[in-house]
C-alpha positions in Angstrom: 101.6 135.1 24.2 104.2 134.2 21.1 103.7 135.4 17.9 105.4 133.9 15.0 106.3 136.1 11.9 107.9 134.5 8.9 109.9 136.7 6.4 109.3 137.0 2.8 111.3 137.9 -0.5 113.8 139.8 0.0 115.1 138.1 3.2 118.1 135.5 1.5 121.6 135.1 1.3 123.8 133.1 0.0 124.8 130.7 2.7 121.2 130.7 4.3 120.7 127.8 6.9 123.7 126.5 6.4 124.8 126.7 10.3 121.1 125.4 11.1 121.2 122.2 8.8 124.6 121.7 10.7 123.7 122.4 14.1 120.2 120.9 14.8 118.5 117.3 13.7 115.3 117.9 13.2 116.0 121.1 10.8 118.8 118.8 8.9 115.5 116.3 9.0 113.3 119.4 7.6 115.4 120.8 4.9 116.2 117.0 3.2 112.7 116.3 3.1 111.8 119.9 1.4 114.9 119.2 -1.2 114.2 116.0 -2.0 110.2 117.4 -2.8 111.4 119.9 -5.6 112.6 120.1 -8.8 115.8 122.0 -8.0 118.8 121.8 -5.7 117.1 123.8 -2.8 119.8 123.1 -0.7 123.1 123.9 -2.8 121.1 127.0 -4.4 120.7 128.1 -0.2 124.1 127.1 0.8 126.2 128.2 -2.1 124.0 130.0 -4.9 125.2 131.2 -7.1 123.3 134.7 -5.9 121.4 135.4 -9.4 120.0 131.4 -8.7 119.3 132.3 -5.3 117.4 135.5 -6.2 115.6 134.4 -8.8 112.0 134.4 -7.3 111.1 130.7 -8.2 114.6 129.6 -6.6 113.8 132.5 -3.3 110.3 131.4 -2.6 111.3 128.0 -1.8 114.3 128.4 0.0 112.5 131.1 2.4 109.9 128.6 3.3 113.0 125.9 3.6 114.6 128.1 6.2 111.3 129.5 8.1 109.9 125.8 8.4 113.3 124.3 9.7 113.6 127.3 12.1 110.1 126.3 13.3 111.1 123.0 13.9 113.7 123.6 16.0 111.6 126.0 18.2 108.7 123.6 18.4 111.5 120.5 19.2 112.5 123.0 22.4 108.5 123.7 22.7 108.3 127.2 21.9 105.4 126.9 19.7 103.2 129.8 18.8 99.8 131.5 20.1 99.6 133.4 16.4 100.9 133.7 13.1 101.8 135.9 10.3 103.9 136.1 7.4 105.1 138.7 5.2 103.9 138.1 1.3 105.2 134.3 0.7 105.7 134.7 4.2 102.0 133.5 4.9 102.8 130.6 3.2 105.8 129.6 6.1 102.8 130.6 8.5 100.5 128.4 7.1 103.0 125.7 7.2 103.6 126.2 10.9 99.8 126.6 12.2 99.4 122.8 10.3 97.1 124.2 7.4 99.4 122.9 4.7 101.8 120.0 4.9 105.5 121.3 4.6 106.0 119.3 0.8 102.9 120.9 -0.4 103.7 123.9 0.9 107.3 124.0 -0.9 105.8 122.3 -3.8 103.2 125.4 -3.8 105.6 128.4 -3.7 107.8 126.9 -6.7 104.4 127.4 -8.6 104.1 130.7 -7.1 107.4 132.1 -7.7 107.0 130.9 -11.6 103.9 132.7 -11.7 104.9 135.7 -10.8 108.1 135.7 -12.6 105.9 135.0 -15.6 103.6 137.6 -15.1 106.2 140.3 -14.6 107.8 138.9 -17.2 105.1 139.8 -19.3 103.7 142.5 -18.0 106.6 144.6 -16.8 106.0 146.9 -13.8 107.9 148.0 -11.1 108.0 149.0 -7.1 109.5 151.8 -4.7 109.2 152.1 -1.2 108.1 155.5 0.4 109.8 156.7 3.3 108.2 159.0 5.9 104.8 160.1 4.0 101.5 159.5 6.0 98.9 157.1 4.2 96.6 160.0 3.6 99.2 161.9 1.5 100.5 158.7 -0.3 96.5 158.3 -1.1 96.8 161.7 -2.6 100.2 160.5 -4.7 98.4 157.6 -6.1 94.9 159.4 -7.0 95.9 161.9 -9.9 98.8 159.6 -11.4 97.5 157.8 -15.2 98.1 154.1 -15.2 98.5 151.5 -12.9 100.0 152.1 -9.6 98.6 151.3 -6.0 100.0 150.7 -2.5 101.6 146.9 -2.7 103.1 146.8 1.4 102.1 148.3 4.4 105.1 147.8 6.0 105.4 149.8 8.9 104.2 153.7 10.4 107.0 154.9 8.1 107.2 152.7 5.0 105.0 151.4 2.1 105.6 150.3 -1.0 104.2 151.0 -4.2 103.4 148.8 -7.4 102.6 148.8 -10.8 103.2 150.2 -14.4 106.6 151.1 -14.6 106.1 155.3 -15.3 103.0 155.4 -13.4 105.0 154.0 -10.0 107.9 156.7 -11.2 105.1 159.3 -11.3 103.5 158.6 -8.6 107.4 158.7 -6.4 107.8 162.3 -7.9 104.3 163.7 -6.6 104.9 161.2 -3.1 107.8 163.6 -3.1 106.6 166.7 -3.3 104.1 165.7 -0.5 106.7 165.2 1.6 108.2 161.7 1.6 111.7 161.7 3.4 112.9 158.8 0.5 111.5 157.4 -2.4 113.9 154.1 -3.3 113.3 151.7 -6.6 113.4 148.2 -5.6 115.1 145.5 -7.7 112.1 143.2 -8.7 111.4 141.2 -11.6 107.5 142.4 -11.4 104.7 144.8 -9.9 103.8 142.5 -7.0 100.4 142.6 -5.4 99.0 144.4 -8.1 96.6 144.3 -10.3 99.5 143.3 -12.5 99.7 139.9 -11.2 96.2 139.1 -12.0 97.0 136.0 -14.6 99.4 134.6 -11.9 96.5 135.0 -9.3 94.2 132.7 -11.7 96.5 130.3 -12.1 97.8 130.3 -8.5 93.8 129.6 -7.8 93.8 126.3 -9.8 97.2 125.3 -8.3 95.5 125.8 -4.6 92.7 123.6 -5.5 95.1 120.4 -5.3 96.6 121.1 -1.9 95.0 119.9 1.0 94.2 122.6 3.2 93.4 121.5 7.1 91.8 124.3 9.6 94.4 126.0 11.7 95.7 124.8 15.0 96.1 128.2 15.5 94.8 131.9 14.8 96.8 132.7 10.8 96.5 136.9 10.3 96.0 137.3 6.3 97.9 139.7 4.5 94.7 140.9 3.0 92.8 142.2 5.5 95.1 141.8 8.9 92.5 140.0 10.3 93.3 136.0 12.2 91.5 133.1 10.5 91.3 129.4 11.4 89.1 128.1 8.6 90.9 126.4 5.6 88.4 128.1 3.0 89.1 131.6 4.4 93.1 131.4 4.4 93.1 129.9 1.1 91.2 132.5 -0.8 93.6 134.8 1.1 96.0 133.7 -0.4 95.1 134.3 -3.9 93.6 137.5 -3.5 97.2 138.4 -1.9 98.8 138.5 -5.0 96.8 141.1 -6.5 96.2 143.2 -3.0 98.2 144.5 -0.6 100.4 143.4 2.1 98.4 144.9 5.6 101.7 144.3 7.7 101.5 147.2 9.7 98.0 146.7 10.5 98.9 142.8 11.3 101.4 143.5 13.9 99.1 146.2 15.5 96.0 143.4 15.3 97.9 140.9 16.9 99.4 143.2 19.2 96.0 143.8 20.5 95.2 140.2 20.8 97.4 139.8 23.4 101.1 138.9 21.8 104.1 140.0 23.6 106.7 138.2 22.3 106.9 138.4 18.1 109.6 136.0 17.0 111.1 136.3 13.2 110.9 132.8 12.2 113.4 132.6 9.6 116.8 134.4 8.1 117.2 137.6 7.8 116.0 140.5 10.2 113.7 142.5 7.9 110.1 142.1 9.8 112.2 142.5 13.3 113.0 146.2 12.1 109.8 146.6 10.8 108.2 145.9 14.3 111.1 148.2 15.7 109.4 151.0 13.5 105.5 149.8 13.9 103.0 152.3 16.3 103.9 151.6 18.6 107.4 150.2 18.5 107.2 145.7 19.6 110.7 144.5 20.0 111.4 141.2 18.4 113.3 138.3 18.4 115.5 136.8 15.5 116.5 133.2 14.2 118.4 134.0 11.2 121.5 131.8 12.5 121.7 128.6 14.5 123.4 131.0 17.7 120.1 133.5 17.6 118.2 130.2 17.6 120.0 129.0 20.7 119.5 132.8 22.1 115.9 132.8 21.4 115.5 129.6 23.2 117.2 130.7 26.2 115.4 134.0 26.3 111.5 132.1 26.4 113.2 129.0 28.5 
């Protein structure tokens, strides 16, 4: 059984989908029809940046989804198609896009709005995240509980990792005491906001009203929600999901191990980067993965299910 799992921020480069617009038709096909649908150059911000453009979460959003869906399509057009799906943050978004529950323009068209929200809303509200290395969730728990302000778990990434979000000092504070428990690392991440937190709340409204002119269609396929790690077909259900995401946290960990137990065996990483393929090396227990960051690991991925 194939799982598909679809990266999320963090995930581009400069130069992303480049060899897969060259290589393959029906991503070139893909990637022309998801420029031509925004407001920006998708595809010279993808290809050549500059890297602040590319990084900027409005600009990032898109062009993750650009990549994941043309990746898709050139799976599907050798017909590895999946049994599941997942994705990581805006990753569900590329997921929802595969398993036919948003059409690909709408789906570009949606995670512009998204990655303006957000950027807005940390804009205004400041915040921050770091990622805790090595500290069960029972201790990190115990980090979170006694620390004044706002700070909660944002990813559950894998059996070693999650992230924390929220007011600036209280994610600081709550690093220090995650320390003294025991974490192995605590790293600061480079983010222009305290995502799914309770920061994000104004986003989340206006993310709601946004989702409300989008056609949603019920899934060909089983979609796991962030917000609970649990599959859904119904349109309704994976669209509240997807506001409540940006408020609450990423389940990943607890995605990988659902779907796991539903029978996957094969969990491709539809899209560039690697990130989610070492997070499934790290999951309990460890599910080896396949990549598609470059048009040659899409070739190899094809040959490996042919």
């Amino acid at each position: 059984m194939i799982a598909f799992t679809c990266p999320g921020q963090g995930s581009q480069a400069v130069g992303m989908g480049r060899d897969v617009y060259d290589t393959f038709e029906v991503a070139r096909e893909m990637l022309d029809r998801l420029d031509a649908a925004v407001d920006f150059d998708l595809l010279g911000t993808m290809f050549d940046g500059p890297a602040e453009a590319l990084t900027a979460t409005e600009n990032a959003q898109p062009a993750l989804l650009a990549h994941s869906l043309a990746v898709a399509a050139v799976l599907a057009d050798a017909g590895v198609v999946p049994h599941l799906a997942a994705g990581h943050s805006l990753g569900e978004y590329s997921a929802l896009a595969v398993a036919g529950v948003i059409d690909p323009v709408d789906a570009v068209r949606l995670v512009r709005v998204r990655g303006r929200l957000m950027a807005e809303a940390g804009a205004q509200a400041g915040g921050a995240m770091a990622a805790i290395i090595g500290l069960e969730d029972e201790l990190l728990e115990q980090a979170l509980a006694g620390v004044e302000g706002v700070v909660v778990a944002a990813n559950y990434n894998s059996a070693d990792q999650t992230v924390i979000s929220g007011e600036a000092d209280a994610v600081a504070e709550a690093g220090r005491k995650a320390s003294e428990l025991g974490a192995k690392r605590v790293i600061g991440l480079n983010v222009s906001g305290a995502f799914h937190s309770p920061l994000m709340a104004p986003a989340a409204r206006r993310l709601a009203e946004a989702l409300q002119t989008v056609a949603f269609a019920d899934a060909r396929v089983p979609v796991y929600r962030n917000v609970d790690a649990a599959p859904a077909t119904d349109a309704a259900t994976l669209k509240e999901g997807l506001v409540r995401q940006l408020t609450e946290p990423v389940r990943w960990k607890q995605t990988v191990v659902a779907m796991a137990a539903a029978g996957a065996t094969t969990f491709i990483e539809v899209g560039p980067g690697s990130v989610l393929t070492r997070m499934l090396k790290r999951s309990d227990p460890p599910v080896g993965a396949l990549s598609t960051a470059s048009a040659e690991e899409i070739g190899q991925t094809i040959a490996a299910l042919a």
